[in-house]
PyMOL Python script that loads the backbone (N, CA, C, O; Angstrom):
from pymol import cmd

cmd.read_pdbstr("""\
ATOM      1  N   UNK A   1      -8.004  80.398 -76.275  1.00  0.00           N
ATOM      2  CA  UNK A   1      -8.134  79.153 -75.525  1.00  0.00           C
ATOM      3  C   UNK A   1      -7.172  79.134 -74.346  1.00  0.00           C
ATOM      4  O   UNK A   1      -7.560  78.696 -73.263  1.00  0.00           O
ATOM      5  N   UNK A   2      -6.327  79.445 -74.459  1.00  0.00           N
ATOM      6  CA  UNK A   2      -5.014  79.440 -73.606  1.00  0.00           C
ATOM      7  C   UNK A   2      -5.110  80.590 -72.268  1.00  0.00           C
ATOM      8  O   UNK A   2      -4.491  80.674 -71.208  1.00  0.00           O
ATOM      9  N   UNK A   3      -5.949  81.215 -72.752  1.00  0.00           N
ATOM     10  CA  UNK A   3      -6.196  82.377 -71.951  1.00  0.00           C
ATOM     11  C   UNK A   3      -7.560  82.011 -71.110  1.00  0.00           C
ATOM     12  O   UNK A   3      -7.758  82.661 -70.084  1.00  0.00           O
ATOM     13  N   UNK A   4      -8.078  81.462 -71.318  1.00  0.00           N
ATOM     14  CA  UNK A   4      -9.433  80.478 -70.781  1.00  0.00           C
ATOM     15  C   UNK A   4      -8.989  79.782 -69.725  1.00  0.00           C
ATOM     16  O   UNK A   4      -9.524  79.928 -68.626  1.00  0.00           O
ATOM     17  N   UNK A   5      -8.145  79.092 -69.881  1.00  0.00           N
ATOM     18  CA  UNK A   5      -7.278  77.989 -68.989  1.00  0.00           C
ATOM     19  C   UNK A   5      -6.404  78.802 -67.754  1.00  0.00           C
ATOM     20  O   UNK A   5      -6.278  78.428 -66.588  1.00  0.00           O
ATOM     21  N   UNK A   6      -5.888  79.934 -68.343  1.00  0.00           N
ATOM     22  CA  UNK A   6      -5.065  80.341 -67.196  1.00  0.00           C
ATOM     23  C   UNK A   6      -6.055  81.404 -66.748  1.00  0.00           C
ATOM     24  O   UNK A   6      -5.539  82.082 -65.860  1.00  0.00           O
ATOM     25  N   UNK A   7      -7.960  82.006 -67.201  1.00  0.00           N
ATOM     26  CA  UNK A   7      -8.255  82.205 -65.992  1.00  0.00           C
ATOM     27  C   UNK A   7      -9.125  81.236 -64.678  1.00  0.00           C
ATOM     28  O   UNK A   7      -9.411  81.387 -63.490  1.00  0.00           O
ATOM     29  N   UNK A   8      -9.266  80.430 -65.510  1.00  0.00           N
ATOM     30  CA  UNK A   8      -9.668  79.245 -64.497  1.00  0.00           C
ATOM     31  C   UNK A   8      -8.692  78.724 -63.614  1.00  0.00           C
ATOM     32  O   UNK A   8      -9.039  78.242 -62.536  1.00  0.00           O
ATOM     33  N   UNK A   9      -7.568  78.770 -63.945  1.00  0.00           N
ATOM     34  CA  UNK A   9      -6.553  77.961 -62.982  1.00  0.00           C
ATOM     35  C   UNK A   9      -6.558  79.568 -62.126  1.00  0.00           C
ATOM     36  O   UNK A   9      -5.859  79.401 -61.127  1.00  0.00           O
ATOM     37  N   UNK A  10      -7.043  80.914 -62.156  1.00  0.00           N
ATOM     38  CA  UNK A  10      -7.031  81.751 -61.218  1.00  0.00           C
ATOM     39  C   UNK A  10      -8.118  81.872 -60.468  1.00  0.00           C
ATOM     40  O   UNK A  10      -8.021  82.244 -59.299  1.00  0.00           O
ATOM     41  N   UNK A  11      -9.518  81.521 -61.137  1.00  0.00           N
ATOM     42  CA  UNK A  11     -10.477  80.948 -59.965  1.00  0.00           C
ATOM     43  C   UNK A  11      -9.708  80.091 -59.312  1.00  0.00           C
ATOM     44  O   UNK A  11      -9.305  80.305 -58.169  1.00  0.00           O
ATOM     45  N   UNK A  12      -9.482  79.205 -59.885  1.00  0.00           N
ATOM     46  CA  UNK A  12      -8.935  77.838 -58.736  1.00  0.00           C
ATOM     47  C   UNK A  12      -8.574  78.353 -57.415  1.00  0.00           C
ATOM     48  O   UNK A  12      -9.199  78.314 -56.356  1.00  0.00           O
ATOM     49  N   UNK A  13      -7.199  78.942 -57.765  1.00  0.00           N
ATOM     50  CA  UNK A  13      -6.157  79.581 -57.196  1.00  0.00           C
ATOM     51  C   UNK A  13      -6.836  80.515 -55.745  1.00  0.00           C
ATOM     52  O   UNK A  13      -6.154  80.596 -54.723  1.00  0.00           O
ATOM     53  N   UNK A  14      -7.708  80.927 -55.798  1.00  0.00           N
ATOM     54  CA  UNK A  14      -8.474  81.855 -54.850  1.00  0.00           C
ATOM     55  C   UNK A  14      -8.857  81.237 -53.742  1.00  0.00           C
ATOM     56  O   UNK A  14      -8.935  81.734 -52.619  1.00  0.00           O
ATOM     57  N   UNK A  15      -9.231  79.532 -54.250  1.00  0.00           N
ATOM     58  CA  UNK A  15      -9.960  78.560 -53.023  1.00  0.00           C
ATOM     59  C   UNK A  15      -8.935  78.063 -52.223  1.00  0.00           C
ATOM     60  O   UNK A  15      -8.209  77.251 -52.797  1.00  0.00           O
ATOM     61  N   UNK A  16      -8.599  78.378 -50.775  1.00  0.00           N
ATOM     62  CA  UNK A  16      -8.040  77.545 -49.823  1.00  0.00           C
ATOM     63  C   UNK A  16      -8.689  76.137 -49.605  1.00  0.00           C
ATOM     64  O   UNK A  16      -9.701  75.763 -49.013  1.00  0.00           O
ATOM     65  N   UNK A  17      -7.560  75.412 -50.423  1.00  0.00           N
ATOM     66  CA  UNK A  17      -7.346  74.023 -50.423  1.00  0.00           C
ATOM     67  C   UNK A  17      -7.447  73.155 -48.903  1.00  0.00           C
ATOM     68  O   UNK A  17      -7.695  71.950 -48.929  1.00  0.00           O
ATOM     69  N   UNK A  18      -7.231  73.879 -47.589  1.00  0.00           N
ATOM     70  CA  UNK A  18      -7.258  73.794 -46.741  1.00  0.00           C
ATOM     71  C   UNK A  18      -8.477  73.892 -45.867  1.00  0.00           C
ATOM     72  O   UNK A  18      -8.594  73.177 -44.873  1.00  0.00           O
ATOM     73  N   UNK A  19      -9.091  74.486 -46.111  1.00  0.00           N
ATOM     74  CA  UNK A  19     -10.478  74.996 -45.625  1.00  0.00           C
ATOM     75  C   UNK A  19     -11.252  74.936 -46.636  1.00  0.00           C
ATOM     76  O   UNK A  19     -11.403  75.716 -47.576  1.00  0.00           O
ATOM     77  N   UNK A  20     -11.989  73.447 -46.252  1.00  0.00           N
ATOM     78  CA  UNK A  20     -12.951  73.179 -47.266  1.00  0.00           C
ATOM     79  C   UNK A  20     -14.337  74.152 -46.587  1.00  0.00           C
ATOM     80  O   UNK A  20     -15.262  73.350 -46.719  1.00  0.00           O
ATOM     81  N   UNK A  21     -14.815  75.154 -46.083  1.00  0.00           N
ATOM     82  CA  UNK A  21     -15.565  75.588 -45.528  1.00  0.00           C
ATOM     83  C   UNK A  21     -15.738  77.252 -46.394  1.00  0.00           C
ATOM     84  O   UNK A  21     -16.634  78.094 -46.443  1.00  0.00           O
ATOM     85  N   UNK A  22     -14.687  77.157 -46.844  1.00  0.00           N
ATOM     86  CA  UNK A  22     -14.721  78.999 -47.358  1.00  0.00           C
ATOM     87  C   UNK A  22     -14.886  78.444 -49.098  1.00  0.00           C
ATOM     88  O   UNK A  22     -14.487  77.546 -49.838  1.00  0.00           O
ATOM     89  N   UNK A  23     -15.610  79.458 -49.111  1.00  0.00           N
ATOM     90  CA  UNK A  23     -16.037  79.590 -50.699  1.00  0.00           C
ATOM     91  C   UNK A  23     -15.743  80.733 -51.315  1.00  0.00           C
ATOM     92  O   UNK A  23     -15.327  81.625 -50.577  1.00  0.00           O
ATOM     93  N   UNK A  24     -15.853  81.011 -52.653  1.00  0.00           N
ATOM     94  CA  UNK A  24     -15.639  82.240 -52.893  1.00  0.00           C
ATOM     95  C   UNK A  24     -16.775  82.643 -53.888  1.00  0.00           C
ATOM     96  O   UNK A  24     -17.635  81.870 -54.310  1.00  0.00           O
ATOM     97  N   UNK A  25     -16.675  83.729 -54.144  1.00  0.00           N
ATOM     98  CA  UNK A  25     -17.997  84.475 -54.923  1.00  0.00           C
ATOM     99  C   UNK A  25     -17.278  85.352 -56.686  1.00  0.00           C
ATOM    100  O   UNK A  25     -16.066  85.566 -56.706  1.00  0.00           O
ATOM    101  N   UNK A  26     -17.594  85.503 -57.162  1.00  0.00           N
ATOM    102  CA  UNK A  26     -17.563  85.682 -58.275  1.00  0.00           C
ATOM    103  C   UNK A  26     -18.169  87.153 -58.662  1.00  0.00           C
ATOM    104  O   UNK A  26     -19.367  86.874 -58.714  1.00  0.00           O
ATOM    105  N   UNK A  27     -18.095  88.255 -58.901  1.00  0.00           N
ATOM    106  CA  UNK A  27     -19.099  89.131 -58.592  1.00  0.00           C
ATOM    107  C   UNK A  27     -19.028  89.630 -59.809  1.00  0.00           C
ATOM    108  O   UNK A  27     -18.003  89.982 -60.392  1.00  0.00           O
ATOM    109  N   UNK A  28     -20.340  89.669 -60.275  1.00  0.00           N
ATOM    110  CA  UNK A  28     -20.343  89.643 -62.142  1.00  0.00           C
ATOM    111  C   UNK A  28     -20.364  91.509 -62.234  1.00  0.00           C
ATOM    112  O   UNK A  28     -20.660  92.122 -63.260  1.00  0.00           O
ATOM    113  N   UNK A  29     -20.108  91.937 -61.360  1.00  0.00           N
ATOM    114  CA  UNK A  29     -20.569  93.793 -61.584  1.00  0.00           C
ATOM    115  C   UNK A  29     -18.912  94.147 -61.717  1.00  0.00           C
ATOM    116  O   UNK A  29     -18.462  95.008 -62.473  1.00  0.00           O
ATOM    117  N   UNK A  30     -18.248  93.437 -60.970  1.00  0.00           N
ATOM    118  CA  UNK A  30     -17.003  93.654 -60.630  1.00  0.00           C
ATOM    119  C   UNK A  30     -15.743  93.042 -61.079  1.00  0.00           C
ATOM    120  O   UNK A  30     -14.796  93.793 -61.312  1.00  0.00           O
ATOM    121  N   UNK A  31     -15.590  91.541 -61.257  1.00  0.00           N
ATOM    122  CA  UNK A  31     -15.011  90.922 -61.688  1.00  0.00           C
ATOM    123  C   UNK A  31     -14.396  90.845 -63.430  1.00  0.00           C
ATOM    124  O   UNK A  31     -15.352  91.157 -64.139  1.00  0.00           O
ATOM    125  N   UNK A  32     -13.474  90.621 -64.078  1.00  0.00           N
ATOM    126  CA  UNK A  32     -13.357  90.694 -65.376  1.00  0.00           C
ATOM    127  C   UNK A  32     -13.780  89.941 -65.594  1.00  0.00           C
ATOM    128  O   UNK A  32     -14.051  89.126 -64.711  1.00  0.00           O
ATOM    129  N   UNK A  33     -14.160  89.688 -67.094  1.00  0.00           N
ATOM    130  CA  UNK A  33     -15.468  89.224 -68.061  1.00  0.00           C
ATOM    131  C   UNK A  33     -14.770  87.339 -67.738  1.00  0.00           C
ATOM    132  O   UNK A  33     -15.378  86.332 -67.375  1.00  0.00           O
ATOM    133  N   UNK A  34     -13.120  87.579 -68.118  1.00  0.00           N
ATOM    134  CA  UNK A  34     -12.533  86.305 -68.551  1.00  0.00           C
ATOM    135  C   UNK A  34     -12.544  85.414 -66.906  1.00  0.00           C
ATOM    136  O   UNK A  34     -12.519  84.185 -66.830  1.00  0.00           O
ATOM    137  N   UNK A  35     -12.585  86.301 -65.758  1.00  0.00           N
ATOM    138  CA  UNK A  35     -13.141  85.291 -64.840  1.00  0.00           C
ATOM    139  C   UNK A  35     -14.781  84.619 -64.209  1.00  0.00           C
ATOM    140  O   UNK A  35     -15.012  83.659 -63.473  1.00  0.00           O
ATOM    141  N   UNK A  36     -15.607  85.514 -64.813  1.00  0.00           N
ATOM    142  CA  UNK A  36     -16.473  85.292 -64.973  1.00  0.00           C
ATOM    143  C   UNK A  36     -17.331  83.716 -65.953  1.00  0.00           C
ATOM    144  O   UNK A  36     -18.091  82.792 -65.664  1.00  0.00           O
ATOM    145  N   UNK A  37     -16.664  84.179 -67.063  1.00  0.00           N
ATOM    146  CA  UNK A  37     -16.623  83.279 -67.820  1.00  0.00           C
ATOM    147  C   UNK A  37     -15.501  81.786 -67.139  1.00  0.00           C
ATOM    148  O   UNK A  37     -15.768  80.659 -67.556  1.00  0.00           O
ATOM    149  N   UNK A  38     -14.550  81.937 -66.318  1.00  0.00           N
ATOM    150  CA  UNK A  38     -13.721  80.769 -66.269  1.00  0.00           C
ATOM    151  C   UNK A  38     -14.806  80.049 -64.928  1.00  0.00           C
ATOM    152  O   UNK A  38     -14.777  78.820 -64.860  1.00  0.00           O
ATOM    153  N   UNK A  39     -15.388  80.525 -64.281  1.00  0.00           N
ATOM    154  CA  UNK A  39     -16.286  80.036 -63.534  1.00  0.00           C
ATOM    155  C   UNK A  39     -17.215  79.472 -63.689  1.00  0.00           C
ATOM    156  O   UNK A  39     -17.615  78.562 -62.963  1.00  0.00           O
ATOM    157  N   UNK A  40     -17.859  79.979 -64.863  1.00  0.00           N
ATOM    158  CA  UNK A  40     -18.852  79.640 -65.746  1.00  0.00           C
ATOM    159  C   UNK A  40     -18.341  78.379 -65.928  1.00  0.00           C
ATOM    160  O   UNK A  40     -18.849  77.674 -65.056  1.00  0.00           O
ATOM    161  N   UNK A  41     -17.626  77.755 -66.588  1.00  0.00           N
ATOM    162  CA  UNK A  41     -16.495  76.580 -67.250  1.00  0.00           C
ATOM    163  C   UNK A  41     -16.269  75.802 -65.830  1.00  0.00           C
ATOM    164  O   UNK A  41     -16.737  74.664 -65.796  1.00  0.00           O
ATOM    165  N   UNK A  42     -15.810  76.129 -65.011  1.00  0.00           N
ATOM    166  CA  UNK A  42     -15.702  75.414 -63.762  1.00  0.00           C
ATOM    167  C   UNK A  42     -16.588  74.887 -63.142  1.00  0.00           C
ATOM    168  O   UNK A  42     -16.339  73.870 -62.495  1.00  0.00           O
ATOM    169  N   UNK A  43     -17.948  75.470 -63.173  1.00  0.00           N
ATOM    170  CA  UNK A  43     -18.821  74.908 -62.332  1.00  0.00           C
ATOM    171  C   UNK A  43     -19.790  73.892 -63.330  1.00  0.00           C
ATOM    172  O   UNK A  43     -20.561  73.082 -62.816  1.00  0.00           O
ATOM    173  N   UNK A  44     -19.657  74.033 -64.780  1.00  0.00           N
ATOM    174  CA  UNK A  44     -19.740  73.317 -65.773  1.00  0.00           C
ATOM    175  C   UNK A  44     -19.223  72.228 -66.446  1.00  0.00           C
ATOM    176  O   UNK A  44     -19.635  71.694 -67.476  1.00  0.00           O
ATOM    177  N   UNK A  45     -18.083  71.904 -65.611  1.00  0.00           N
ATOM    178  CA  UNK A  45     -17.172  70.601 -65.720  1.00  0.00           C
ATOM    179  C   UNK A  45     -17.300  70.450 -64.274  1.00  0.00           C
ATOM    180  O   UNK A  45     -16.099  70.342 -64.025  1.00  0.00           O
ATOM    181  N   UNK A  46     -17.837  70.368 -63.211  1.00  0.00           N
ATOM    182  CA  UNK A  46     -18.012  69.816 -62.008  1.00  0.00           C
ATOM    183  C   UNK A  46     -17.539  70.067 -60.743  1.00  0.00           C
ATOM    184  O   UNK A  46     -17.929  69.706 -59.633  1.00  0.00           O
ATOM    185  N   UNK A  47     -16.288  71.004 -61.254  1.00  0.00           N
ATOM    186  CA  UNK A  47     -15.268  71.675 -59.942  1.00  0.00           C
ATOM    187  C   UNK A  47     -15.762  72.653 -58.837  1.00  0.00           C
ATOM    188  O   UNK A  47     -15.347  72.779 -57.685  1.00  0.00           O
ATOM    189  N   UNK A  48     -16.397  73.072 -59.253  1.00  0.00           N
ATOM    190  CA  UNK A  48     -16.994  74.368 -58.461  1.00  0.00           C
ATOM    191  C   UNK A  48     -18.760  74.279 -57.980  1.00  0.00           C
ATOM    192  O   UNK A  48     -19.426  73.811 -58.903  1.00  0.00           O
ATOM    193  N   UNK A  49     -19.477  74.585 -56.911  1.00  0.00           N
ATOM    194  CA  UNK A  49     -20.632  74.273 -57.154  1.00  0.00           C
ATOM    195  C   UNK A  49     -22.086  75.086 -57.495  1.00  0.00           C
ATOM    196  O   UNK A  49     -23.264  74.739 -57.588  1.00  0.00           O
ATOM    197  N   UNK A  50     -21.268  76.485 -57.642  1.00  0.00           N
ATOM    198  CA  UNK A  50     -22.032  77.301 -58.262  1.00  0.00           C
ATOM    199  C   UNK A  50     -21.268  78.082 -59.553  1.00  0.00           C
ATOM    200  O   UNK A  50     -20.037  78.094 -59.566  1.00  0.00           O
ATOM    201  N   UNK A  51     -22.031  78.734 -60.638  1.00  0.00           N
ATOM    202  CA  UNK A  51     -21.122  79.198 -61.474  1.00  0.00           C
ATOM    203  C   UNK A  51     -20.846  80.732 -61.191  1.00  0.00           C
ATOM    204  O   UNK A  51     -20.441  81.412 -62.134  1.00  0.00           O
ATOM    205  N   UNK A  52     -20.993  81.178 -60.249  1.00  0.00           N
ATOM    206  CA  UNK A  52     -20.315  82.612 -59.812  1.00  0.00           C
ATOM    207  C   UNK A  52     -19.416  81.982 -58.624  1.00  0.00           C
ATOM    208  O   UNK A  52     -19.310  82.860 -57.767  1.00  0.00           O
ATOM    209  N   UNK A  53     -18.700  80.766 -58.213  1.00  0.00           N
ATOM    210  CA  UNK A  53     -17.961  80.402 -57.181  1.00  0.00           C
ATOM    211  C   UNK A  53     -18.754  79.447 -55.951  1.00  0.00           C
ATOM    212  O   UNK A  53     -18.975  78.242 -56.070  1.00  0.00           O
ATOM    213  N   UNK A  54     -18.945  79.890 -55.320  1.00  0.00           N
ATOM    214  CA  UNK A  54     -19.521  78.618 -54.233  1.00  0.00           C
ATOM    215  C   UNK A  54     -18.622  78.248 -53.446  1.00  0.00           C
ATOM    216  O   UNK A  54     -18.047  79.069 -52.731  1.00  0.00           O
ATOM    217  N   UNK A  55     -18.266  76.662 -53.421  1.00  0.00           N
ATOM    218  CA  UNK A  55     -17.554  76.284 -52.697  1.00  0.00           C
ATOM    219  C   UNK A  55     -16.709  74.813 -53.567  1.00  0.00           C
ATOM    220  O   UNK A  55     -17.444  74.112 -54.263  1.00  0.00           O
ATOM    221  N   UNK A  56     -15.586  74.532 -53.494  1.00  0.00           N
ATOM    222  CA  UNK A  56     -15.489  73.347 -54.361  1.00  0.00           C
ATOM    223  C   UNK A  56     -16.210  71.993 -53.756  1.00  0.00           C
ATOM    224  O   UNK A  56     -16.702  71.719 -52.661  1.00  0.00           O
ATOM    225  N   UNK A  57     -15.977  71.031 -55.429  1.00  0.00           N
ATOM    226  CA  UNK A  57     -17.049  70.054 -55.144  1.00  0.00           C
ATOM    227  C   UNK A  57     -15.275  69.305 -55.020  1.00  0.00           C
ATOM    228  O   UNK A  57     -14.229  69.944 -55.132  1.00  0.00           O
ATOM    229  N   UNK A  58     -15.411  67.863 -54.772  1.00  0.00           N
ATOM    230  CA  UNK A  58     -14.746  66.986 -54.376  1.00  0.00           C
ATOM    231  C   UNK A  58     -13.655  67.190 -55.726  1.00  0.00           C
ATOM    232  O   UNK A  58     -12.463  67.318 -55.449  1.00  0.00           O
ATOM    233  N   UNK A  59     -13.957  67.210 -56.765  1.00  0.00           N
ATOM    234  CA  UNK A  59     -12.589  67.315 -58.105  1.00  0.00           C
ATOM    235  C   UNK A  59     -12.260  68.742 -58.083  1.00  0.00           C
ATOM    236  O   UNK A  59     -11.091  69.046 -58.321  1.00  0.00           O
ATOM    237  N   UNK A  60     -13.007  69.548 -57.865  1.00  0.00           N
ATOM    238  CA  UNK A  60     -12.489  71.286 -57.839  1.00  0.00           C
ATOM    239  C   UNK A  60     -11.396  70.868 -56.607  1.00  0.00           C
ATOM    240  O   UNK A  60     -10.205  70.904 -56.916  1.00  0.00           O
ATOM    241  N   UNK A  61     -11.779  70.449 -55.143  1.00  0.00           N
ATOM    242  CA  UNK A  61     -10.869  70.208 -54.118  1.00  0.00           C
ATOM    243  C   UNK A  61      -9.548  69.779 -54.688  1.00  0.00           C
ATOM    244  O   UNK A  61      -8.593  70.554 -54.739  1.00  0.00           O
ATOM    245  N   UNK A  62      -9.504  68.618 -55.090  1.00  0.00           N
ATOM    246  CA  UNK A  62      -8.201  67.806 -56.049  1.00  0.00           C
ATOM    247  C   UNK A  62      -7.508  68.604 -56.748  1.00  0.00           C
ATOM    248  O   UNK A  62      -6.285  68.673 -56.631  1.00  0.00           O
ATOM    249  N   UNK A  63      -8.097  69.216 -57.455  1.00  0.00           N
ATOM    250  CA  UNK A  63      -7.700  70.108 -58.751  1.00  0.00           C
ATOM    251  C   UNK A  63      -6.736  71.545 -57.893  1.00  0.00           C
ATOM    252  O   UNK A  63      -5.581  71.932 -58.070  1.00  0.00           O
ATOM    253  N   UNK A  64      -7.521  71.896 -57.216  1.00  0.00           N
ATOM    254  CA  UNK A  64      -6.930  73.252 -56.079  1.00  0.00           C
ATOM    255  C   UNK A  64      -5.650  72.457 -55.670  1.00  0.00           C
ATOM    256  O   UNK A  64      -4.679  72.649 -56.402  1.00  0.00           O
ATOM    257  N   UNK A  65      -5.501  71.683 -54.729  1.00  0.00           N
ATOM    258  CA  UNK A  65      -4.589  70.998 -54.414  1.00  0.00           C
ATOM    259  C   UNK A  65      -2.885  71.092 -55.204  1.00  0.00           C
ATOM    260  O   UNK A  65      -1.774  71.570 -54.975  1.00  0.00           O
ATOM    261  N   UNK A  66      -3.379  70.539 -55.911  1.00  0.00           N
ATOM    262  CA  UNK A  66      -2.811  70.147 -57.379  1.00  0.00           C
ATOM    263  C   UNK A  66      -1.479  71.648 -57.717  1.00  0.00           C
ATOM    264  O   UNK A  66      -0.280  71.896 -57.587  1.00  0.00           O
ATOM    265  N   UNK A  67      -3.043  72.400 -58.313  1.00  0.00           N
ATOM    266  CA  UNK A  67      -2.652  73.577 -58.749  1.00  0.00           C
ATOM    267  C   UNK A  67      -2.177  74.686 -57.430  1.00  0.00           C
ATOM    268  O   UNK A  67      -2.486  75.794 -57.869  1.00  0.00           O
ATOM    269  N   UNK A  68      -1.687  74.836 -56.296  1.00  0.00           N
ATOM    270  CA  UNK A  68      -1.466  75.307 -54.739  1.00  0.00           C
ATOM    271  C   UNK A  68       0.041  74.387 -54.866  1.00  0.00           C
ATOM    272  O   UNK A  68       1.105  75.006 -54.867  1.00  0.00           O
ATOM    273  N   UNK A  69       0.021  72.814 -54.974  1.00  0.00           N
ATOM    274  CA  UNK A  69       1.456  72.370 -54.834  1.00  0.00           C
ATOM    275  C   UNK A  69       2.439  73.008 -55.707  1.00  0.00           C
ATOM    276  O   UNK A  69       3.557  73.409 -55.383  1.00  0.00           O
ATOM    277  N   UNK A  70       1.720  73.066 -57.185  1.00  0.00           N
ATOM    278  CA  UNK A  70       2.941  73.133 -58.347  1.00  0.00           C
ATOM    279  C   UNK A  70       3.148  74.586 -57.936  1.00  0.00           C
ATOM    280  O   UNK A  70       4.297  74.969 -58.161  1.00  0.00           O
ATOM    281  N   UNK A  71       2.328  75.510 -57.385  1.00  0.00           N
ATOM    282  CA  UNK A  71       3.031  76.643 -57.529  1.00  0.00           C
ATOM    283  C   UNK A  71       3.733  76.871 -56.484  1.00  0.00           C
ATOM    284  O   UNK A  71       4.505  77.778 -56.796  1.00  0.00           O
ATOM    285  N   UNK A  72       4.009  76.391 -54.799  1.00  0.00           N
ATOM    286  CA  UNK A  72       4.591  76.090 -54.180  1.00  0.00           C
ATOM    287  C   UNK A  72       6.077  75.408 -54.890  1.00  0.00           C
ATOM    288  O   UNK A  72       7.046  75.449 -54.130  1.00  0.00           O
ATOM    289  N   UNK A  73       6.203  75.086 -55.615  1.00  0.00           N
ATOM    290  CA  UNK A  73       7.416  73.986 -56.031  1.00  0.00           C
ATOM    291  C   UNK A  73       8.100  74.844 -57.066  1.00  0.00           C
ATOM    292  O   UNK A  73       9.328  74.775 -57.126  1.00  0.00           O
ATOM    293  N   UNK A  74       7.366  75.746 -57.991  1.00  0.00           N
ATOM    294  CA  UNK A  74       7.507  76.841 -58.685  1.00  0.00           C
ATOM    295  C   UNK A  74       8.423  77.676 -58.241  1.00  0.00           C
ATOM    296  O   UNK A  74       9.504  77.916 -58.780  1.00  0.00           O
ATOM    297  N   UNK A  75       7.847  78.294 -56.890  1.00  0.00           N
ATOM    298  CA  UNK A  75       8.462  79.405 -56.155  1.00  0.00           C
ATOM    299  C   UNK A  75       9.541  79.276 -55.537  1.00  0.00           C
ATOM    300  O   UNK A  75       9.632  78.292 -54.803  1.00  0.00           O
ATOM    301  N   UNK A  76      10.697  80.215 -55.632  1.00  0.00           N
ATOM    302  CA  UNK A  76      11.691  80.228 -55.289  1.00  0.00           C
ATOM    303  C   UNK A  76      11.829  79.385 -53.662  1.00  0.00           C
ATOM    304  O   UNK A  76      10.853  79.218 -52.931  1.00  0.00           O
ATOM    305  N   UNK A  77      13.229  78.931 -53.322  1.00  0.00           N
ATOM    306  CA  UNK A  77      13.167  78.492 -51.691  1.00  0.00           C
ATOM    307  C   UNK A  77      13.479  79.425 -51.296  1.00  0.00           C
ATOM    308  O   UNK A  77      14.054  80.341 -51.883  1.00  0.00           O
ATOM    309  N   UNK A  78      12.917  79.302 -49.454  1.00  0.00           N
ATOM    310  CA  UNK A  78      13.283  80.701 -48.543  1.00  0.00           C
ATOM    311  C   UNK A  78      14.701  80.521 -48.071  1.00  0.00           C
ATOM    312  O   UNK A  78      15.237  81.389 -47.382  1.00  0.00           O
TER     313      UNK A  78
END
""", "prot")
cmd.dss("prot")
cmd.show_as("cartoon", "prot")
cmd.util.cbc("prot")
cmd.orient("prot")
C-alpha cells in the first residue's frame, strides 16, 4: 500500500504545476509496472485525465502544487 502512494505521488511529481499545457504520457512498454498502475489510480480518483497520464484535471493541478511545495521546503536552502 505504501508503495502505491509513493508511486503516485511520482506520477504527480513529473507534471509542471506551472504549465498547465504539458502533459505527460505513461508508456506501458517502458515504464515500471508500479507506475503504470499509480496512473491507473490517478486518473481513477479524478487527478489525471487519462490513465496512461494526459494532462491534470483541476484536483490533480492542486494536488501537484501541494506535492512541488513540500518538496521545495524539504530541500535543503541554497
Amino acid at each position: 500500500m505504501q508503495q502505491q502512494k509513493i508511486d503516485q505521488i511520482e506520477v504527480l511529481l513529473q507534471f509542471d504545476p506551472s504549465n498547465t499545457l504539458q502533459g505527460i504520457k505513461i508508456h506501458h512498454s517502458t515504464a515500471r509496472e508500479g507506475l503504470v498502475e499509480a496512473a491507473q489510480q490517478l486518473f481513477n480518483n479524478g487527478l489525471i485525465t487519462q490513465a496512461d497520464g494526459g494532462y491534470l484535471t483541476d484536483l490533480g493541478h492542486e494536488a501537484s502544487e501541494h506535492l512541488h511545495t513540500a518538496i521545495q521546503l524539504m530541500s535543503p536552502p541554497n
